[in-house]
C-alpha positions as CSV (number, residue, x, y, z in Angstrom):
1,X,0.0,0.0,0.0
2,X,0.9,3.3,-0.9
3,X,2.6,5.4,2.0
4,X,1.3,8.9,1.1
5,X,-2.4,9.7,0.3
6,X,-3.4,13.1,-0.6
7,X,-7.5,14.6,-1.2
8,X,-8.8,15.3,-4.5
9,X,-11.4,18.1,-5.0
10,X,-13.0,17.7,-8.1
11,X,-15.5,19.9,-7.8
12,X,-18.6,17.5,-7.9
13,X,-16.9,14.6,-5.5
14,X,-13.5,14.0,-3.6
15,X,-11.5,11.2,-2.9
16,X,-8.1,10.3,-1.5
17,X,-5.6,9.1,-3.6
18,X,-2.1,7.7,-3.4
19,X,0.6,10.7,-3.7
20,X,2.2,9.5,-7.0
21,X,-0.9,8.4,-8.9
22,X,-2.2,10.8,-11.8
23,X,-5.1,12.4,-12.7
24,X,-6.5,13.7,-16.1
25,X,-9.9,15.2,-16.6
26,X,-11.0,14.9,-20.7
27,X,-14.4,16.8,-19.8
28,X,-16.6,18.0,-17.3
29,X,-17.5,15.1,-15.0
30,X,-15.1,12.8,-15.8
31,X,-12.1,12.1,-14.7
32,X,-9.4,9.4,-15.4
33,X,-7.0,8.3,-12.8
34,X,-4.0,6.2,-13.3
35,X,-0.9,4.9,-11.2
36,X,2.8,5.9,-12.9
37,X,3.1,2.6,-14.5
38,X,-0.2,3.0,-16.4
39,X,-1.0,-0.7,-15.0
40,X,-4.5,0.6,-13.7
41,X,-7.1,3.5,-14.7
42,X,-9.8,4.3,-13.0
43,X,-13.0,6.4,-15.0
44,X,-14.9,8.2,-13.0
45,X,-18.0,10.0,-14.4
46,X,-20.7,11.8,-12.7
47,X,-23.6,12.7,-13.6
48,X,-26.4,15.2,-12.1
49,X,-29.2,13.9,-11.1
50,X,-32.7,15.6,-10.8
51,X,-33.7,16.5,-7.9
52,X,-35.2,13.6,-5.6
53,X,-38.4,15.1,-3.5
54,X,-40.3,13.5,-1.0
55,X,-43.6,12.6,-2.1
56,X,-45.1,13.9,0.9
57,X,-43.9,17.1,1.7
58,X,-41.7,17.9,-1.9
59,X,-38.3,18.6,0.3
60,X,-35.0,16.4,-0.4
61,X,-34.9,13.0,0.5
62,X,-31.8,10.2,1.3
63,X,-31.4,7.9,-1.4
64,X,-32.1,4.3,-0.7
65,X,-29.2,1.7,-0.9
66,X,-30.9,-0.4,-3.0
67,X,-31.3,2.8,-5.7
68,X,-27.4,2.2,-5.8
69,X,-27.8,-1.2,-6.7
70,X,-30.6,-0.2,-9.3
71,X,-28.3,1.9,-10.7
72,X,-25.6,0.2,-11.1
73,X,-27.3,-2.8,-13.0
74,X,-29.0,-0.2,-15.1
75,X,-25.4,0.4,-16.8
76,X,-24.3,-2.6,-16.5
77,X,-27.1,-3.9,-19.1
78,X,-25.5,-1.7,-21.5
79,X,-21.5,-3.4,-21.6
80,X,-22.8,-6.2,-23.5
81,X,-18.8,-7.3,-24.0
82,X,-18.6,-8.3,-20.3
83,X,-19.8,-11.2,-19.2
84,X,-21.0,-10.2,-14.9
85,X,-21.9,-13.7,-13.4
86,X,-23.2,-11.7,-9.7
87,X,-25.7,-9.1,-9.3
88,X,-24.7,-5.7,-7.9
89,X,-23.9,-6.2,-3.8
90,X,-23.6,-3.0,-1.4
91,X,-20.0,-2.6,0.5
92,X,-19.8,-1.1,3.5
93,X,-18.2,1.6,5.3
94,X,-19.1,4.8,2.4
95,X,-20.5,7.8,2.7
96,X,-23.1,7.5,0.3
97,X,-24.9,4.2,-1.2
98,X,-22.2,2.2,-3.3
99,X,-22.5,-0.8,-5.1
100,X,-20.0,-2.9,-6.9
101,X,-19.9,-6.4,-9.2
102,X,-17.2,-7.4,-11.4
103,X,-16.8,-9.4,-14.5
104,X,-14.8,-11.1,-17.1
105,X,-14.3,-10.0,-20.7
106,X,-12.3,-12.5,-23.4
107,X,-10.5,-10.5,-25.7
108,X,-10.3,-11.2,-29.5
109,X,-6.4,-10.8,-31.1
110,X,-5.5,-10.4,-34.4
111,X,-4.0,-13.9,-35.6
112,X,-5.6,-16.4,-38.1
113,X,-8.4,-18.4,-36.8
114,X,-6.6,-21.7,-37.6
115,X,-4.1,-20.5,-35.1
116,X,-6.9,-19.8,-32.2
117,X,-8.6,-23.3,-32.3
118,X,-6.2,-24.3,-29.2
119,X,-5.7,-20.9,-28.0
120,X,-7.6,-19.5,-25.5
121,X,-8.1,-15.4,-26.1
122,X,-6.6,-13.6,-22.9
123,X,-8.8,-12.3,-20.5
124,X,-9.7,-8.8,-19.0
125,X,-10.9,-8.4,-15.5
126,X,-13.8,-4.9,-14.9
127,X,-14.4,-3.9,-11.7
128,X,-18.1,-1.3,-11.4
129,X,-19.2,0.8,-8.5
130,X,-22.2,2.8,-8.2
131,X,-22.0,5.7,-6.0
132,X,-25.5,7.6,-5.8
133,X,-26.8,10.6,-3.4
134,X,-29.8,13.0,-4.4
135,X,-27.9,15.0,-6.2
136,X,-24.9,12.8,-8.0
137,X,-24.7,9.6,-9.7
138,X,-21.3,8.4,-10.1
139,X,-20.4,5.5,-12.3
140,X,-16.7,4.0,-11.7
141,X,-14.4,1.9,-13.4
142,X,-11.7,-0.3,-14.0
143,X,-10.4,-3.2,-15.8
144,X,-7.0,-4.6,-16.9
145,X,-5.4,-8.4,-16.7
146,X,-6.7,-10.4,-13.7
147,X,-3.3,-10.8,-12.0
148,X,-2.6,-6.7,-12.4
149,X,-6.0,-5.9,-11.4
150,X,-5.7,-8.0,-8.1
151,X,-2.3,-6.3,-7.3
152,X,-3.9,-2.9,-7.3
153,X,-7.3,-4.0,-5.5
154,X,-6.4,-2.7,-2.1
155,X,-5.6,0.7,-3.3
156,X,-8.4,1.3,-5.4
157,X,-10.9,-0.4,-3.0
158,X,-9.5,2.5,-0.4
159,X,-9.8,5.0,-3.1
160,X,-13.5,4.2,-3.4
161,X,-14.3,4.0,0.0
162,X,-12.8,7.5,0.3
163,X,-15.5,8.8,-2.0
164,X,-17.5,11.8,-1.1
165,X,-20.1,13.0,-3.5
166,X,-21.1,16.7,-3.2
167,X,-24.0,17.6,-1.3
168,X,-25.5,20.3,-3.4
169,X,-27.4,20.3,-6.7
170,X,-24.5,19.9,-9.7
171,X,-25.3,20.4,-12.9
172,X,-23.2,18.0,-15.3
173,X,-23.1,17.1,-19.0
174,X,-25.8,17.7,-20.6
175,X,-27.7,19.5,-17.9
176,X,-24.6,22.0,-17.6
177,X,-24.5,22.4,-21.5
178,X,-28.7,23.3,-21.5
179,X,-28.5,25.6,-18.8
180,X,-25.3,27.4,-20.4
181,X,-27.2,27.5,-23.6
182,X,-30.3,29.4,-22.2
183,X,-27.9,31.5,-19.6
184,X,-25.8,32.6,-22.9
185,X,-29.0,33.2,-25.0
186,X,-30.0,36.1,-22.7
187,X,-27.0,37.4,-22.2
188,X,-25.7,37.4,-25.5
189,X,-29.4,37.7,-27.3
190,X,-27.6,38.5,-31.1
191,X,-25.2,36.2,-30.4
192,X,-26.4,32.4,-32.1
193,X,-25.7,29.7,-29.6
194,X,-26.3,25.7,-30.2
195,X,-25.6,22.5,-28.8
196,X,-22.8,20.2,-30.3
197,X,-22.5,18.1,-27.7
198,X,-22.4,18.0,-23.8
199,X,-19.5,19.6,-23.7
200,X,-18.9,21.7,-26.5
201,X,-21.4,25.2,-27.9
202,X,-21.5,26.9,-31.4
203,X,-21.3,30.3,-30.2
204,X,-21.1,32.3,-32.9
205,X,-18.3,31.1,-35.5
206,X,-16.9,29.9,-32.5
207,X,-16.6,26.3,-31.3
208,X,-16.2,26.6,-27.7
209,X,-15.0,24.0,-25.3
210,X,-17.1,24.5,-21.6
211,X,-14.4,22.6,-20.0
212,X,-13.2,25.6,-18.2
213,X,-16.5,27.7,-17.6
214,X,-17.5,23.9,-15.7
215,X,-14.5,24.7,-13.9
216,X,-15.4,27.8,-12.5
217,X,-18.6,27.0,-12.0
218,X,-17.8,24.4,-9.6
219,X,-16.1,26.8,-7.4
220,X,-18.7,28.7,-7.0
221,X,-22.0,27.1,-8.6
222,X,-24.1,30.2,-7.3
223,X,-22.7,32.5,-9.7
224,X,-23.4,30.5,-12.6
225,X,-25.2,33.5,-14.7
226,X,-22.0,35.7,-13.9
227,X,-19.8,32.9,-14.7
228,X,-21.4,32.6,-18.1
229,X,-21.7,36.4,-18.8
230,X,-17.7,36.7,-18.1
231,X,-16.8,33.8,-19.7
232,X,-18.5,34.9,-23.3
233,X,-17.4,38.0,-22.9
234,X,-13.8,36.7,-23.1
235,X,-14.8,34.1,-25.8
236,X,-16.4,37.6,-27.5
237,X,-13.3,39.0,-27.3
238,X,-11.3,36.7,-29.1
239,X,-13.3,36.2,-31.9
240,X,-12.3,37.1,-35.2
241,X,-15.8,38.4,-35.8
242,X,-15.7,36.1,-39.1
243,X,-12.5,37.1,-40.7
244,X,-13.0,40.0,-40.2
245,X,-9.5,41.1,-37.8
246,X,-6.8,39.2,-40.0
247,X,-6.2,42.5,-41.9
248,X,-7.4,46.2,-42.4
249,X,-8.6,45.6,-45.5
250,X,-11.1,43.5,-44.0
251,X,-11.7,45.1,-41.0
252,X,-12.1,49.0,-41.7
253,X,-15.7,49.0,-42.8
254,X,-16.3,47.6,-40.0
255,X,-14.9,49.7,-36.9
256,X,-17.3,51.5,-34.7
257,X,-16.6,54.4,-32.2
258,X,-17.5,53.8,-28.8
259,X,-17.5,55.6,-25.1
260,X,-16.4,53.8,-22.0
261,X,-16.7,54.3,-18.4
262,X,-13.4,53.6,-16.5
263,X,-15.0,50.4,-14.9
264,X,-15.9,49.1,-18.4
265,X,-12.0,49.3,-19.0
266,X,-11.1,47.7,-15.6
267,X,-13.6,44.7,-15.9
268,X,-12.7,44.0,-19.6
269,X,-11.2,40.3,-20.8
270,X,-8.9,41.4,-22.4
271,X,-7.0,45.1,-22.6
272,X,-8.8,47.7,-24.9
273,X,-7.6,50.4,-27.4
274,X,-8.8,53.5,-25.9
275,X,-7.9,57.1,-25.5
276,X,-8.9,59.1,-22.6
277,X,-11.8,61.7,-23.5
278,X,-13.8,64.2,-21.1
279,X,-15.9,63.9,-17.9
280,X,-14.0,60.4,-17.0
281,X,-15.1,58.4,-19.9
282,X,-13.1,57.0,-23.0
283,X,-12.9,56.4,-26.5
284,X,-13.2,53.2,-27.4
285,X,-13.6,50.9,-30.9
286,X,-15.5,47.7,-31.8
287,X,-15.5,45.3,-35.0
288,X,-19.0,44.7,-35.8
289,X,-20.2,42.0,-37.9
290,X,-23.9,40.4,-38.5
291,X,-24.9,42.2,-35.5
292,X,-22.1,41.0,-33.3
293,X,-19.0,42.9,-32.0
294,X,-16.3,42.8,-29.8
295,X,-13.9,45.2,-28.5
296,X,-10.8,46.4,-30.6
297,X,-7.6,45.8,-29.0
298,X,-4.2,47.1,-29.1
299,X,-3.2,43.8,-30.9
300,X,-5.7,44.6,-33.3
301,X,-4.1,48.0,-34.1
302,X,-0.6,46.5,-34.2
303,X,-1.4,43.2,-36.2
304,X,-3.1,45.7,-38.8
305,X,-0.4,48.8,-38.4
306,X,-2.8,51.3,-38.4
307,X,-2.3,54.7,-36.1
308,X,-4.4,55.2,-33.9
309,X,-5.6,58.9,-35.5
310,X,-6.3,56.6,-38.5
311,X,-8.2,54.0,-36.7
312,X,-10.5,56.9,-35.4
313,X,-10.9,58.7,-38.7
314,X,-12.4,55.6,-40.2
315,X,-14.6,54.5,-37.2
316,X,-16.0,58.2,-37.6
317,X,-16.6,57.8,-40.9
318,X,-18.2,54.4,-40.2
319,X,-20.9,56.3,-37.4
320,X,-21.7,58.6,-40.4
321,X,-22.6,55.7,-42.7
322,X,-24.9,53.9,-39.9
323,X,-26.4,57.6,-38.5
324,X,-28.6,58.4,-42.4
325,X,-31.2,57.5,-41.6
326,X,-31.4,58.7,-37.7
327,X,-33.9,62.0,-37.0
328,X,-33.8,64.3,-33.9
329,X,-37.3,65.0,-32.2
330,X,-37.6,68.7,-30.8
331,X,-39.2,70.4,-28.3
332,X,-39.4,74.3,-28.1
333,X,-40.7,76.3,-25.3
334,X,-40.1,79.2,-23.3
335,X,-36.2,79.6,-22.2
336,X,-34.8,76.6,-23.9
337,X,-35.3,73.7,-26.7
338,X,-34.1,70.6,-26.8
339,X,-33.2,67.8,-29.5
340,X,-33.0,64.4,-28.8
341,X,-32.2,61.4,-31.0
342,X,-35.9,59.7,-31.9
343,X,-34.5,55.7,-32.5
344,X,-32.7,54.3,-29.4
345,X,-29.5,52.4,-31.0
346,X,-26.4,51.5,-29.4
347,X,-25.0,54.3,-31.4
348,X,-26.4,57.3,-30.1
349,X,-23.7,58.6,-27.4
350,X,-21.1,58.3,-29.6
351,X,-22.4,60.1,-32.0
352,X,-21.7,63.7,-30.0
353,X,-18.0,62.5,-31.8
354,X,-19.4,63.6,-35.2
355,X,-18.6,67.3,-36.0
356,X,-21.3,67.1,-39.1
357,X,-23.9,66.3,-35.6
358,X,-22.7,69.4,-34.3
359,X,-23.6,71.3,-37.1
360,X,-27.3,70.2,-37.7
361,X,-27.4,71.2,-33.9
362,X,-26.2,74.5,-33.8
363,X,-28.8,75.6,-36.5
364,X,-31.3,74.8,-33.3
365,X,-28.8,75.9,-30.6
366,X,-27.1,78.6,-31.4
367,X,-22.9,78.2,-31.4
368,X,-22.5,76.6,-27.8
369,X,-25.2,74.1,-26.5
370,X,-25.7,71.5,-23.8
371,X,-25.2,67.7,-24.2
372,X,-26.4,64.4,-21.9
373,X,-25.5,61.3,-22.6
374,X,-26.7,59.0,-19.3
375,X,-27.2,55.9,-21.2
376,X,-25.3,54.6,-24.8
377,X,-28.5,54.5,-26.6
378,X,-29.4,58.0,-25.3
379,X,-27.9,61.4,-27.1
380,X,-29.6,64.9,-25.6
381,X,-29.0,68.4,-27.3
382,X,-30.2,71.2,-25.6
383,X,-30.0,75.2,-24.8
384,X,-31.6,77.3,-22.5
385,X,-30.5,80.4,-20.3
386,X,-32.9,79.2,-17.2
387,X,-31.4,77.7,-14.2
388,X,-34.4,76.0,-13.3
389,X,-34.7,74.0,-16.7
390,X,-30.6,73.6,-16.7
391,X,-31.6,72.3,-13.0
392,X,-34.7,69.9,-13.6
393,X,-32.2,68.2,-17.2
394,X,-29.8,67.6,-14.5
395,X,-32.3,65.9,-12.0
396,X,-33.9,63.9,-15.0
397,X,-30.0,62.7,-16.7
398,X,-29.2,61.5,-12.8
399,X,-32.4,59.7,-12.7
400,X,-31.7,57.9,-15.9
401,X,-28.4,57.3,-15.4
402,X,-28.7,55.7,-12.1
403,X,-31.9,53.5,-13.4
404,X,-29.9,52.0,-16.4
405,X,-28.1,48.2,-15.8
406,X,-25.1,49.9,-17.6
407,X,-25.1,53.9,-17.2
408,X,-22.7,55.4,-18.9
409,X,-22.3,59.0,-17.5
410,X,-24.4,61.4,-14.9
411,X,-22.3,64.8,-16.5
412,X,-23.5,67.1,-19.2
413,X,-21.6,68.3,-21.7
414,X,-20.6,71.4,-23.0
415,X,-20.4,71.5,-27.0
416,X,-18.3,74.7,-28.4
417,X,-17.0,75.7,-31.8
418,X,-13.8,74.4,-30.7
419,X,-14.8,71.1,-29.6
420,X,-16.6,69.7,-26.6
421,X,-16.1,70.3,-23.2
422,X,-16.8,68.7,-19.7
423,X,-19.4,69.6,-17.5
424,X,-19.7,73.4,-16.5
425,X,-20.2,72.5,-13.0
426,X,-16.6,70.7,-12.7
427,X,-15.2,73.9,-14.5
428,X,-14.4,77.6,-12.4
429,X,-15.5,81.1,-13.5
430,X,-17.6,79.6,-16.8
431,X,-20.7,81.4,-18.3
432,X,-22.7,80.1,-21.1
């Protein structure tokens, strides 16, 4: 017997195993352990169960040792290659319900059959165990020649008997992939998202591995909608949107201006190519395709070897080509009028970047005018020499700003013939 043991968390069950045995884990909920010879693997795979309720009073209930059993022949039915002469019998000693049977395979080899007629094909010895709580099923493994088999059974009969299934709800396999699926769907609502199988998702152009994202999710199941929201967001990141980010060429048409808060910067993936701007926000740039986009990066920008001034000249001129057919609804009264943009669109705070914008404006406004931007989809134009109105805009922009899941700023702006300020209030000695 092995001299040092050490615990194994993985995520949906631990175990003890000897210090100098292996472990590999191919996808969520299984994994493969093996000694340094490779004499003996053992596969483990779990799988969620649903929920088992009390038909009384709906709440939780123990699982029956015989369920184990159940189980365990219930797989067994399906290795039609093995021939199991006992039925499943419960061991002793485990924290949950385990049951175990073995049986005998005869192997086919490659040689003539005239050779084979006094040959007897070797023989393979499996070993099953059923290990079963509320929430887990976990089906385990292991088989190799008789004589190597029995030289491992006392280690691996300890390694089952230190078996501890999780005690919470786990989503696994296929349940995991659903819930991802429908969690990514309304996150990502543009975004096409399928099934390939229980451990992979078309997302996007994307084939995407949930290896990892099961990893996270294990340490801390709770935050499973954050979990998925982040990990997209870095998948997002790294698309190519199509082909799209190989080369300039490809890409250009395609670059949209875009304002940042600071935290949008911090919590980003990956870094971002921005430029700092006024009132604490930032220019950034995204590479839209059929109606996805993900950030620009500085890799971008070096990969294509375009300046930065470039880069912005052409997102600019991109806003213009996706702003025709926007119109500005008005409202006049005594003191002050103000334009907003009619069509909410992703678009619309970015476009106080466009200097042919400011020019519509002005021939509403007058030379220096007001601007609110509390939301992206939100653009406000406005002028007025009343410190009540300039008073209640400022109430109403808070109000919107703190309402929306991702404000964007609380500040007004100041718009000039030489460019566009920040808010009067954060500037001394200023008169409109």
């Amino acid at each position: 017997m092995p001299a040092t043991w050490k615990k194994h968390d993985a995520g949906f069950f631990t175990l003890d195993l000897p210090a100098d045995w292996a472990m590999e884990e191919p996808n969520a909920g299984t994994l493969l352990v093996h000694d340094f010879r490779g004499e003996m693997v053992l596969t483990l795979s779990a799988v969620s169960q649903p929920p088992l309720l009390s038909a009384r009073n709906k709440s939780a209930r123990t699982v029956a040792p015989k369920e184990a059993q159940f189980e365990l022949q219930r797989w067994l039915d399906s290795q039609r290659h093995i021939r199991v002469r006992q039925s499943p019998r419960l061991i002793g000693g485990t924290t949950s319900p385990t049951a175990t049977t073995e049986g005998l395979q005869q192997l086919k080899v490659g040689v003539p059959w005239y050779k084979r007629i006094f040959r007897r094909s070797p023989l393979m010895l499996w070993r099953f165990w059923a290990v079963l709580n509320p929430h887990i099923l976990l089906l385990v493994s292991c088989h190799g020649k008789p004589e190597l088999v029995e030289k491992h059974r006392p280690v691996v009969d300890r390694i089952l008997l230190s078996v501890h299934l999780a005690d919470r709800d786990i989503l696994l396999g296929r349940h995991f992939t659903e819930t991802v699926v429908s969690l990514a769907r309304s996150h990502f609502p543009q975004m096409p998202v399928a099934v390939i199988d229980d451990v992979h998702l078309q997302f996007g152009t994307q084939n995407v591995s949930l290896l990892n994202l099961h990893r996270r999710y294990l340490a801390s199941p709770e935050n499973l909608s954050t979990h998925v929201k982040t990990f997209f967001d870095e998948v997002q990141s790294e698309l190519p949107a199509s082909d799209l980010a190989a080369s300039w060429d490809a890409a250009c048409k395609h670059v949209m201006p875009t304002l940042l808060t600071q935290s949008a910067i911090d919590s980003a993936p990956t870094p971002m190519l921005t430029e700092e701007w006024i009132n604490g926000l930032a220019i950034g740039y995204t590479l839209e395709d059929g109606g996805t986009d993900r950030p620009i990066t500085p890799a971008d920008a070096k990969r294509w070897k375009v300046p930065l001034d470039d880069l912005h000249e052409q997102a600019l001129q991109n806003l213009i080509s996706h702003s025709r057919e926007q119109t500005m609804e008005g409202h006049k009264a005594d003191g002050y009028t103000m334009l907003v943009l009619a069509s909410p669109d992703k678009h619309n705070a970015a476009r106080i970047l466009l200097p042919e914008l400011h020019h519509k404006l002005r021939e509403h406004l007058g030379a220096t005018f007001y601007a609110a931007l509390p939301t992206r989809e939100f653009l406000l134009a406005f002028a007025t020499a009343r410190d009540d109105v300039l008073a209640r805009v400022r109430h109403q922009i808070n109000a919107d700003y703190a309402r929306a899941k991702e404000g964007l700023s609380s500040k007004l702006f100041l718009v000039t013939p030489d460019g566009i300020a920040g808010d009067p209030d954060d500037m001394e000695d200023f008169d409109l």
